[in-house]
C-alpha positions as CSV (number, residue, x, y, z in Angstrom):
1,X,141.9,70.8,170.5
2,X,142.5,74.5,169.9
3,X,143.3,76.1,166.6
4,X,144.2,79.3,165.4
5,X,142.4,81.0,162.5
6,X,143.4,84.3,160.7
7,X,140.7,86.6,159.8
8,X,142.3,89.6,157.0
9,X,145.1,89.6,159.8
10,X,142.9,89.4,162.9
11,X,143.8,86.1,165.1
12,X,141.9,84.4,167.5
13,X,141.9,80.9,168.8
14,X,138.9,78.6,168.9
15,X,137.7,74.8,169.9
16,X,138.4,72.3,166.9
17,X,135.8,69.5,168.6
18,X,133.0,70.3,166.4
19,X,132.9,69.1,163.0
20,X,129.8,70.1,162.0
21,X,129.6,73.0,159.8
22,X,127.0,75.6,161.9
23,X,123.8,76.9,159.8
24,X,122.9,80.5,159.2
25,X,119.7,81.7,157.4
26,X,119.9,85.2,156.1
27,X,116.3,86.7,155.9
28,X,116.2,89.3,152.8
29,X,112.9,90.9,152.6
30,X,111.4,91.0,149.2
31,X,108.5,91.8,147.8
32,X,106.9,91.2,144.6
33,X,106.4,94.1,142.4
34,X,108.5,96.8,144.9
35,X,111.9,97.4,143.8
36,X,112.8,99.5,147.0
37,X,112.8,96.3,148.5
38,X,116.7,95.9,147.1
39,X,118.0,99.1,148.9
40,X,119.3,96.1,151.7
41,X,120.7,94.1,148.6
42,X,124.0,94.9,149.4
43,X,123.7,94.6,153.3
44,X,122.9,91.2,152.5
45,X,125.4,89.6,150.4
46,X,127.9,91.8,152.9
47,X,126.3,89.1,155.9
48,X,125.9,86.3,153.9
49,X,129.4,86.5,152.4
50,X,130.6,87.2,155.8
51,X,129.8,84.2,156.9
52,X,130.6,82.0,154.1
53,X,134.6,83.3,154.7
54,X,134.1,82.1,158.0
55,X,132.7,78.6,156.5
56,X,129.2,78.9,157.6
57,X,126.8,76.8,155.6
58,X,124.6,80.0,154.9
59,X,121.4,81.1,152.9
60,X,120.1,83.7,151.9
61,X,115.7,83.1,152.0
62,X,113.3,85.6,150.9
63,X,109.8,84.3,152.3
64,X,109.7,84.7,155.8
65,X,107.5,81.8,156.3
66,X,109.9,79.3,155.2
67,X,113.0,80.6,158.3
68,X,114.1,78.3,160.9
69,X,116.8,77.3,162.8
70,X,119.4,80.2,163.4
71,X,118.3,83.8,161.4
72,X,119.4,86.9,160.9
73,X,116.5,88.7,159.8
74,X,117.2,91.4,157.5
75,X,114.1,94.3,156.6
76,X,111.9,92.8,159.3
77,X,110.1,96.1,159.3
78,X,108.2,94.5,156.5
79,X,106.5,91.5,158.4
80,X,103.2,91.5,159.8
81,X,102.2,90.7,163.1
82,X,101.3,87.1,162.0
83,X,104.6,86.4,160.3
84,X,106.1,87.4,163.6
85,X,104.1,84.7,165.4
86,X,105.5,82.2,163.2
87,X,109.2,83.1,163.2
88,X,111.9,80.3,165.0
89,X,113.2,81.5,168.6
90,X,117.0,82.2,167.3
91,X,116.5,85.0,165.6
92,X,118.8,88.2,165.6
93,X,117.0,91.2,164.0
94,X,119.3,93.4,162.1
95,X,117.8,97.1,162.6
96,X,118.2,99.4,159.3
97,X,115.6,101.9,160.2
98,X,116.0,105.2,162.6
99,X,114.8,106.2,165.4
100,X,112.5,108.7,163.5
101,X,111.5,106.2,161.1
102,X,107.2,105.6,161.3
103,X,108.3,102.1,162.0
104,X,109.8,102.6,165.2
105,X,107.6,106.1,166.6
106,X,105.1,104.5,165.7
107,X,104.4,101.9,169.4
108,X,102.0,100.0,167.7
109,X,104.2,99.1,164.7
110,X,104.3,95.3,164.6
111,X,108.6,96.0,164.1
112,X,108.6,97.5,167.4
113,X,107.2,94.1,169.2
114,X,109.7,92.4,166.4
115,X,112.8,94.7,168.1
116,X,111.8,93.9,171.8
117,X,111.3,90.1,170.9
118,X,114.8,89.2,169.7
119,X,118.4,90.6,170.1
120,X,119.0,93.8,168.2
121,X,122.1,94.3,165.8
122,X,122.2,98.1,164.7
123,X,124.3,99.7,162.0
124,X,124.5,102.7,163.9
125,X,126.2,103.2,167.0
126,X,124.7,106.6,166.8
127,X,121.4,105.1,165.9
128,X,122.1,102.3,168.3
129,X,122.7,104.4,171.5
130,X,119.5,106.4,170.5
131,X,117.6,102.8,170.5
132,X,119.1,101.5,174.1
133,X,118.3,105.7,175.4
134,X,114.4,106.0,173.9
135,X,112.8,103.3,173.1
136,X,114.7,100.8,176.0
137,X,115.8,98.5,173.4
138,X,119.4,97.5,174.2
139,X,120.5,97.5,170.2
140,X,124.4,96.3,169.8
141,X,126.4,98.7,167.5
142,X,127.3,95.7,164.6
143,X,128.8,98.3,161.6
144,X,128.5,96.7,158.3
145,X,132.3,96.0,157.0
146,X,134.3,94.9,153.7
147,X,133.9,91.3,151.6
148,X,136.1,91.8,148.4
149,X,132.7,90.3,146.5
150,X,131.6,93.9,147.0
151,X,134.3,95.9,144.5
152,X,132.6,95.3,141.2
153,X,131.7,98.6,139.9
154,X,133.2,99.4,136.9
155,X,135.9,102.0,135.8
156,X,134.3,104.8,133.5
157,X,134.7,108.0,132.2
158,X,133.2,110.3,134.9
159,X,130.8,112.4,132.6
160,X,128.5,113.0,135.9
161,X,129.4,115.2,138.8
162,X,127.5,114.2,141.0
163,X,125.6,111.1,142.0
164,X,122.9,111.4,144.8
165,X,120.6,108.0,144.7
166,X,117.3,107.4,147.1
167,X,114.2,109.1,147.7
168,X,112.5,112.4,147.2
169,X,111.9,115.1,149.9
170,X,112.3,118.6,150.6
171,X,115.7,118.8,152.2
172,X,117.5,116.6,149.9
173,X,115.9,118.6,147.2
174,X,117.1,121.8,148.4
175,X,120.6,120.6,148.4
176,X,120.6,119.1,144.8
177,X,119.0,122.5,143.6
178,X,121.9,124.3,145.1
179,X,124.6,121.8,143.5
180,X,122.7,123.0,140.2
181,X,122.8,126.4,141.0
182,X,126.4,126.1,141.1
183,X,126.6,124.7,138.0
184,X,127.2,120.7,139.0
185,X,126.2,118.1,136.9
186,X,124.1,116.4,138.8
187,X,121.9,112.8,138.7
188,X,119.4,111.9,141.1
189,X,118.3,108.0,140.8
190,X,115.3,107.2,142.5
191,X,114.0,103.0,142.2
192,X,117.4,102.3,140.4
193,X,119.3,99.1,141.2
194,X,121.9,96.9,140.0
195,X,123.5,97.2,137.3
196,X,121.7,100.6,136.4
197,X,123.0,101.9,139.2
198,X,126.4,100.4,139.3
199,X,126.7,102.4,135.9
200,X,125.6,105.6,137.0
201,X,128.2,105.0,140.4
202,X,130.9,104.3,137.8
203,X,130.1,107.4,135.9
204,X,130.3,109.9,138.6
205,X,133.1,112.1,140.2
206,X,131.4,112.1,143.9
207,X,128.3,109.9,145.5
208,X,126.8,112.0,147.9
209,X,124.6,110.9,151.1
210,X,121.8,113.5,152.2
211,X,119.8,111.9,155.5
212,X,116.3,111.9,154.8
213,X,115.3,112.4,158.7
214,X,116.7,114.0,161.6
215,X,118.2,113.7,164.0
216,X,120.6,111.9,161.4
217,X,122.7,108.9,161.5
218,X,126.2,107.7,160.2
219,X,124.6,105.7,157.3
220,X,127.3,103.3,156.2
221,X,124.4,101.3,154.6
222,X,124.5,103.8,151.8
223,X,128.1,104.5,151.9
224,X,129.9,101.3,152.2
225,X,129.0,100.2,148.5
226,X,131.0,103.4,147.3
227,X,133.7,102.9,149.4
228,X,134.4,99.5,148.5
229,X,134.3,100.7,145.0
230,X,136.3,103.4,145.5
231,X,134.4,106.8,144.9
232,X,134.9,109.9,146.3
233,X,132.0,110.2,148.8
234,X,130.5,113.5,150.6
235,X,128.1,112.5,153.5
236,X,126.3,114.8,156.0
237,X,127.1,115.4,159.4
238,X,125.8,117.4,161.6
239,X,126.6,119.0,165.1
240,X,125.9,115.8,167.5
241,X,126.5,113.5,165.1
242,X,129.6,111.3,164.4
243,X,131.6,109.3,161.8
244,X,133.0,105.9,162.7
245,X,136.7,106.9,163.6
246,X,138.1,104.1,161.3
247,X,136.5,105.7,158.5
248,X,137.2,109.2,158.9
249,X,140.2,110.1,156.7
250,X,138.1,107.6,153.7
251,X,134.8,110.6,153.9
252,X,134.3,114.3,153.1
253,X,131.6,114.7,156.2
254,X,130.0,118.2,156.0
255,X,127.2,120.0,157.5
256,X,123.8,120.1,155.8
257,X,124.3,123.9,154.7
258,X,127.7,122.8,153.3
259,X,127.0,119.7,151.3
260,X,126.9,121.7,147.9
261,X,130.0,123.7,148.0
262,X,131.8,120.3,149.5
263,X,130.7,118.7,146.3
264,X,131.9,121.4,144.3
265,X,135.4,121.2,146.4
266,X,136.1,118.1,145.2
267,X,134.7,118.1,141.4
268,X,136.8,121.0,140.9
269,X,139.7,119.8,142.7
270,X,141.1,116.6,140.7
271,X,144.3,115.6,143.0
272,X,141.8,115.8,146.1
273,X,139.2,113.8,145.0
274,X,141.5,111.1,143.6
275,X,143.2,111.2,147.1
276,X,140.0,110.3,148.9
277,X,139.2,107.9,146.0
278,X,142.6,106.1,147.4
279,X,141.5,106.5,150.8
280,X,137.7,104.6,150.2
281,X,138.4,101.3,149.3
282,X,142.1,100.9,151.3
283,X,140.9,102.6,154.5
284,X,137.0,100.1,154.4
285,X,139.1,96.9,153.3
286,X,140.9,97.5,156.9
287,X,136.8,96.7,158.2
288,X,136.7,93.2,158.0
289,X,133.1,92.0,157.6
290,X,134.3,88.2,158.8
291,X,135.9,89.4,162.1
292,X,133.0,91.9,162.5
293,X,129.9,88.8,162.3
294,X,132.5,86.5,164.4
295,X,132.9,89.0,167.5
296,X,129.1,89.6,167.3
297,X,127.8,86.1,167.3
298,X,130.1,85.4,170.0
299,X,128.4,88.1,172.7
300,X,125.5,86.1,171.9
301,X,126.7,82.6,172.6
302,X,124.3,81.6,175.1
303,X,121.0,83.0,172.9
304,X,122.7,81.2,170.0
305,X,123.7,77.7,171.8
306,X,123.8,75.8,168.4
307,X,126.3,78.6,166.5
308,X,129.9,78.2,167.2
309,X,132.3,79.4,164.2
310,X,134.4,76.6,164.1
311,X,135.4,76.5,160.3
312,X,136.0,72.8,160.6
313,X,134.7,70.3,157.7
314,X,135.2,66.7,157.9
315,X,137.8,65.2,155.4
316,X,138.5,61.8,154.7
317,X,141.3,60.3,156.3
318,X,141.9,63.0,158.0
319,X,144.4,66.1,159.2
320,X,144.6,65.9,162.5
321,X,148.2,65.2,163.1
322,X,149.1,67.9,160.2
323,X,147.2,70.3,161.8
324,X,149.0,69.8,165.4
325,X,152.4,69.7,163.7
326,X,151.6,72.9,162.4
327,X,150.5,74.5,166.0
328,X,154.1,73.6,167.0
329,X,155.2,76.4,164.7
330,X,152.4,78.6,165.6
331,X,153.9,79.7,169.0
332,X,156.8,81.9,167.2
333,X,154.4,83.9,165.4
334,X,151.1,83.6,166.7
335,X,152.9,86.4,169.4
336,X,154.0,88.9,166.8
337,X,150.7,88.8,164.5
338,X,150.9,92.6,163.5
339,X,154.7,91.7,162.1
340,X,153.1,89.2,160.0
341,X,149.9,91.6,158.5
342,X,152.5,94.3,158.2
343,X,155.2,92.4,156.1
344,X,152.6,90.6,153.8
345,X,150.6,93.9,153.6
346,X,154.5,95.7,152.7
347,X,155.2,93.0,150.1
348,X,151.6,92.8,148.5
349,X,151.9,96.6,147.6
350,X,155.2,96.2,146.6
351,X,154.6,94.1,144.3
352,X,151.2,95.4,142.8
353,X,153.2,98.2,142.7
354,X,151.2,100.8,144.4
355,X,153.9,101.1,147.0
356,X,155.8,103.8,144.6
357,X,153.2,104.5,142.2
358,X,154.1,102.3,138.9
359,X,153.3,103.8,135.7
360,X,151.3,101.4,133.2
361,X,152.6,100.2,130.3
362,X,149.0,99.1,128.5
363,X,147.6,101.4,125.7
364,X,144.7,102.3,127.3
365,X,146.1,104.6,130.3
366,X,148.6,106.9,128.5
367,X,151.3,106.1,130.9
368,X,149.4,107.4,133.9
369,X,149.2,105.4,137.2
370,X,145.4,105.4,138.9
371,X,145.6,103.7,142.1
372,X,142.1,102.3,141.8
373,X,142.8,101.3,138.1
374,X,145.9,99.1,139.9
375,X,143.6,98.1,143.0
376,X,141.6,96.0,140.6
377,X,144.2,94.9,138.3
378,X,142.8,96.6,135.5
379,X,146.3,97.9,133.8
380,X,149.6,96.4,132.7
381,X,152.1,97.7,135.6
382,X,155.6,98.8,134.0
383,X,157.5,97.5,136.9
384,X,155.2,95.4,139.0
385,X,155.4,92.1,139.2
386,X,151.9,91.2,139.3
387,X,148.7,92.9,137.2
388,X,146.1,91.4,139.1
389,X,145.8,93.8,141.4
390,X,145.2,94.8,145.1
391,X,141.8,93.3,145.5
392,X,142.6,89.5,143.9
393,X,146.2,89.4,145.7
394,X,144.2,90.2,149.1
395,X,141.9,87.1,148.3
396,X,144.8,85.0,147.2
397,X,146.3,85.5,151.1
398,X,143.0,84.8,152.4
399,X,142.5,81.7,150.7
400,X,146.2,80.8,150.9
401,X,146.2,81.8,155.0
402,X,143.1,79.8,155.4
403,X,144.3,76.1,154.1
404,X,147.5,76.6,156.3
405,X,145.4,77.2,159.6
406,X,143.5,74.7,158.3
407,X,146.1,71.8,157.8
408,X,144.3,71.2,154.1
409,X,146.9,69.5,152.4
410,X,149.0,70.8,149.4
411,X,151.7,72.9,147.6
412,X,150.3,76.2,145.7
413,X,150.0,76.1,142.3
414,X,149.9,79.2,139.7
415,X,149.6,78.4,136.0
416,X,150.5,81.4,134.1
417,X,152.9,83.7,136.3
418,X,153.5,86.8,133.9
419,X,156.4,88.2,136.3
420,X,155.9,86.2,139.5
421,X,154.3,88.2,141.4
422,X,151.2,86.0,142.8
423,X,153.5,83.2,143.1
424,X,156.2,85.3,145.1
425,X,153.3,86.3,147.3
426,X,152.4,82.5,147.9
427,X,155.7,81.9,149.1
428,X,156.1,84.9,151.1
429,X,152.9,83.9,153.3
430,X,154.7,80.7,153.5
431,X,157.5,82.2,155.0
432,X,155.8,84.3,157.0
433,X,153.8,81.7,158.8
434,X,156.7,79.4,159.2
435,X,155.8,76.8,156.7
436,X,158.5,74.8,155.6
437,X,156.9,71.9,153.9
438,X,154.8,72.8,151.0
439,X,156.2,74.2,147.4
440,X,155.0,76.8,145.2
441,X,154.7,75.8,141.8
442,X,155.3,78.3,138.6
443,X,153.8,76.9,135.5
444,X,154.6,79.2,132.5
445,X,156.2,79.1,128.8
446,X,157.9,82.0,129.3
447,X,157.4,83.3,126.2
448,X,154.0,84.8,126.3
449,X,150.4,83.0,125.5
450,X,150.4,79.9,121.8
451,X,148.6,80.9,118.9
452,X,144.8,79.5,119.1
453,X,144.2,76.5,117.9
454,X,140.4,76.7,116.4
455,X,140.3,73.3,115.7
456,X,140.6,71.9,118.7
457,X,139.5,75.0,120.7
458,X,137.1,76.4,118.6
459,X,136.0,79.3,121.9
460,X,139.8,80.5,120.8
461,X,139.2,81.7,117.5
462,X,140.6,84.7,116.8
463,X,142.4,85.6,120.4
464,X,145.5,87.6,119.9
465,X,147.4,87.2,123.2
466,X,149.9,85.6,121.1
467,X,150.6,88.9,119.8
468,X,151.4,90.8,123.0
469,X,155.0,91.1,123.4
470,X,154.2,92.6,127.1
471,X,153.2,89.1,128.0
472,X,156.4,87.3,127.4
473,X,158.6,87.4,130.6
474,X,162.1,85.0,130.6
475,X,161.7,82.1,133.6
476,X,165.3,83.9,134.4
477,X,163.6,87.0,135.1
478,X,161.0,85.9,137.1
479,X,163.6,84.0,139.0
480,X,165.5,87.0,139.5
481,X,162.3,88.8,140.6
482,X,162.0,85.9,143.0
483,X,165.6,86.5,144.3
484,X,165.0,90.3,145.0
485,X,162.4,89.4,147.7
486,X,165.0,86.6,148.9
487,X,162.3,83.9,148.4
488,X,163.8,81.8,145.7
489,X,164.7,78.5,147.1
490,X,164.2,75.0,146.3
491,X,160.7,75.0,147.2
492,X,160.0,77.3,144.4
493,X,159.1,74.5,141.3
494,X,159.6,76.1,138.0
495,X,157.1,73.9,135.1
496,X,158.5,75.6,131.9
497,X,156.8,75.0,128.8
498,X,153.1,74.5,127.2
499,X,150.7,73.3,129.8
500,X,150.1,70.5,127.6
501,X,153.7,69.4,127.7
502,X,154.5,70.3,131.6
503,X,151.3,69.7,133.9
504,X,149.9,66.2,133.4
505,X,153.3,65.1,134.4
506,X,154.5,68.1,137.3
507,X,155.9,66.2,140.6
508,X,152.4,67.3,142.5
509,X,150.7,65.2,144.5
510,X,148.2,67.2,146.5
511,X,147.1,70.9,146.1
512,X,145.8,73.4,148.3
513,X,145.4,76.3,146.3
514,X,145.0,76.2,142.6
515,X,145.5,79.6,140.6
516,X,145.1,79.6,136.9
517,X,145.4,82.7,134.9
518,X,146.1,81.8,131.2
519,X,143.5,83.6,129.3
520,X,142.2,81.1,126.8
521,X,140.2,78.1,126.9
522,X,143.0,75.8,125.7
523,X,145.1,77.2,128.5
524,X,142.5,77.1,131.2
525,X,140.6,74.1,130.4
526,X,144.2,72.3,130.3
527,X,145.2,73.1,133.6
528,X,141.7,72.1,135.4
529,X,142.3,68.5,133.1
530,X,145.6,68.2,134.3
531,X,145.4,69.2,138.1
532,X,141.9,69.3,139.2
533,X,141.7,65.8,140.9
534,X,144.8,66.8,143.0
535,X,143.3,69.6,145.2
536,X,142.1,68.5,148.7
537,X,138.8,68.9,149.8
538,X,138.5,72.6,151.3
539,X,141.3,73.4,148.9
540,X,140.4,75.8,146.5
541,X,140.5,77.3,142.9
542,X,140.6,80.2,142.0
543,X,140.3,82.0,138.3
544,X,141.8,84.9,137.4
545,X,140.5,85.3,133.6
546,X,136.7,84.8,134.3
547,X,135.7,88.0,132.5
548,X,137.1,86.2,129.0
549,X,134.4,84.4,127.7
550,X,136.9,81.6,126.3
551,X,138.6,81.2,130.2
552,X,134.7,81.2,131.3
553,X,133.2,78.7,128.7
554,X,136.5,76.3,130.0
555,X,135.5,76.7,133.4
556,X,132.2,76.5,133.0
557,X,132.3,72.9,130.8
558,X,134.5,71.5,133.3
559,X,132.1,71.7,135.9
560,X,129.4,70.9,134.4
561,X,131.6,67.6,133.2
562,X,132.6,66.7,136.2
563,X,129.8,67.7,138.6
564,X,131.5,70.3,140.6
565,X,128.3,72.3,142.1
566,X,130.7,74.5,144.5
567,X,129.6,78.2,144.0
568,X,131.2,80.6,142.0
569,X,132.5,83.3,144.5
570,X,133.4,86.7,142.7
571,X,136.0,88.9,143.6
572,X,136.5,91.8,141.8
573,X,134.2,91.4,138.7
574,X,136.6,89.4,137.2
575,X,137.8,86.8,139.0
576,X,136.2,84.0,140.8
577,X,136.9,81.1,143.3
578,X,135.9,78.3,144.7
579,X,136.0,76.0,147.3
580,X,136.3,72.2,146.8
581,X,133.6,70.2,148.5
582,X,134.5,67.7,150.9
């Protein structure tokens, strides 16, 4: 049987006979006692999380000795000779290093017998055409795209001006003395990682990328982090090199002579450095990591005979008939899948808001709208209907897309609504995939977040949501916010009151997705006691308030209560989901 799936809006249709879930290892080099060893770290999770959205059963394994089956091998520059010898015979190696690098001039280099051994993915195309032309390696261009587990860095005051992180030598040196000269602010982090050098990316106006070597290539390795965090970025590029078209108009590219006065262009210039800011993280979102892994596996079908991205997990009982009931509908819009991505894309930035610009109402941003602040939920929007931001709605129609193509089984479910706005959004992708059978459920007082109760709920002690007048919103007006997008129907189930009044007793009897946003641990731990053991297997839940340690420590005791051992999936430093095992 055929299915379609929806990648971030891409479509394709692929054989539903497996029911396996295909196996992935993803080799990350490390070794003990070198920290450089993490300068792949994010090229990592980037695959790894790439294939968990396309339901891979994926690891990640450090010691090369314990790979087998099906590998993408990550830093393989790193293994000797003997490791080589011992690796499986599906193995992809995923190049990082440049044609100048010692590791591939150098013949006798045990990574050059590792690159003509196995298929070659490149992040280059630059780099990759230079491969295929020199060394008579035919390396496929694979760029590195966008998982929303990637947008974590914090928002900060920018006290640096400019951030420049990697390795010493005399041309990158030259530059950051003449950023100096000009009287830049400037940080060079060499061996910083992590968190330490999350913070210093957070603190600065402009990242900028120097190429160690030439001839130089577009280094989206060192890029894409800042992009998907949404920093200004100035990268070199020279005569004969290029920029991936696609993420052009997101980069200040410049010439090696002009990298210093480009990074004093945009630290004096506020409104033009706040447009490319805008530019990062929308324009590398369009890159879709998923679609990317899935169309490069796929020219490898006959090396990789055991790999085929079906997405399918067994379920009891189950969905077959569901699932071709829903392909009946499929053939209306499965021929105008741009109208779909472009009306769900329209409505999500209406209502975060960033369509027009909303002003924040919070007391921390003074009335002024950042579009990154907004992109990660991180105000109070005064006309919005939805704070969560760009980054959690775009996972919410991901997970919401992906258990209709799947035929999982289930209404959507939001427990604390604010405005509506997630909840309009769930029923606007039902609408716009022609689903006409599940509900959307709206769980709120309507009149803001209860008093703690420390007795019962001691992790509540103290919490003031109570006292946030902001947070109140009528059921009539989120009904009438409802009716402005014309999505308010019968379909659309309003649960008004407490949770522990309304949801043990809501008309549900299966849910597919399961959003809970209410702040505390009373709230939170209420809803998972109340609704848990109705989402299907592959379902999923997803929690909005993970960052409060009181929403956390609920989530956290529930699982560990009930044995749920799904991972916690991050998605913009606050927020996390998960998938319910089948």
């Amino acid at each position: 049987m055929k299915r379609i799936i929806n990648t971030n809006g891409i479509y394709s249709i692929i054989d539903e006979d497996r029911t396996e879930m295909p196996s992935i290892v993803v080799y990350a080099r490390s070794v003990a006692g070198r920290i450089h060893t993490a300068t792949l770290q994010e090229l990592v999770e980037c695959v790894y999380h790439g294939f968990r959205n396309l339901r891979y059963d994926v690891r990640i394994e450090t010691d090369p000795r314990k790979l087998s089956g099906n590998v993408i091998l990550i830093g393989g520059f790193g293994l000797t000779k003997e490791e080589i010898d011992l690796l499986p015979p599906t193995v992809i190696t995923y190049n990082t290093e440049h044609t100048s690098s010692r590791y591939l001039c150098d013949p006798s280099h045990p990574y050059r017998s590792l690159m003509m051994k196995f298929p070659v993915w490149d992040f280059s195309s630059d780099n990759a055409r230079r491969i295929r032309e020199t060394l008579h390696i035919d390396a496929q261009f694979v760029p590195l795209g966008y998982v929303p587990e990637l947008t974590r860095v914090p928002r900060s005051n920018a006290d640096i001006d400019v951030l420049f992180y990697g390795s010493h030598n005399e041309r990158r040196n030259a530059v950051i003395n003449k950023m100096r000269a000009l009287g830049l602010s400037v940080h060079h982090a060499f061996g910083v990682y992590g968190s330490d050098r999350d913070a210093l990316i957070a603190r600065s106006k402009v990242i900028i990328n120097i190429h160690q070597l030439l001839p130089g290539a577009f280094e989206i390795l060192r890029i894409a982090y800042c992009l998907a965090n949404a920093k200004a970025v100035v990268t070199e590029c020279n005569a004969g090199e290029t920029i991936d078209a696609d993420l052009a108009e997101a980069l200040f590219p410049a010439a090696y002579e002009e990298l210093a006065d480009a990074c004093l262009c945009l630290v004096k210039d506020d409104k033009r450095r706040q447009a490319l800011e805008d530019a990062a993280l929308t324009t590398f979102s369009r890159r879709c990591e998923p679609v990317i892994l899935r169309n490069a596996i796929a020219s490898l079908a006959d090396y990789f005979p055991t790999v085929e991205p079906t997405g399918v997990q067994k379920r009891s009982g189950g969905n077959k008939a569901k699932v071709e009931n829903a392909m009946s509908n499929y053939s209306t819009w499965s021929e105008h899948p741009r109208l779909i991505n472009r009306y769900l894309n329209l409505l999500e930035s209406t209502l975060v808001g960033s369509l027009y610009g909303d002003q924040p109402i919070d007391p921390w941003h003074g009335g002024k709208y950042d579009p990154n602040v907004r992109a990660l939920g991180r105000d109070w929007p005064g006309l919005a209907q939805t704070m969560i931001g760009t980054v959690r709605m775009r996972n919410l129609r991901h997970l919401c897309e992906t258990t209709i193509l799947d035929g999982t089984p289930g209404d959507f479910v939001e427990t604390g609504v604010w405005r509506g706005g997630a909840c309009i959004y769930m029923r606007g992708i039902l609408e716009a995939y022609g689903d006409a059978t599940r509900r959307v459920f709206v769980a709120d007082s309507f009149k803001g977040l209860p008093p703690p109760n420390p007795t019962e709920y001691p992790a509540d002690t103290g919490d003031q949501h109570h006292t946030r007048i902001q947070l109140a919103v009528s059921r009539s007006d989120v009904e009438e916010n409802f009716r402005r997008y014309g999505l308010l129907d019968d379909r659309v189930i309003f649960l008004e009151g407490w949770f522990k009044d309304t949801l043990s007793t809501a008309p549900i009897d299966k849910i597919a997705v399961l959003r809970l946003d209410g702040d505390m641990y009373e709230a939170t731990i209420q809803a998972l006691d109340s609704l848990y053991h109705k989402v299907s297997p592959g379902g999923f839940v997803i929690v909005d308030d993970y960052n409060l340690r009181p929403s956390a420590q609920a989530v956290n005791d529930f699982r560990t209560k009930h044995g749920v051992h799904s991972p916690l999936i991050p998605i913009d430093g606050w927020a996390v989901w998960w998938r319910v095992s089948v």
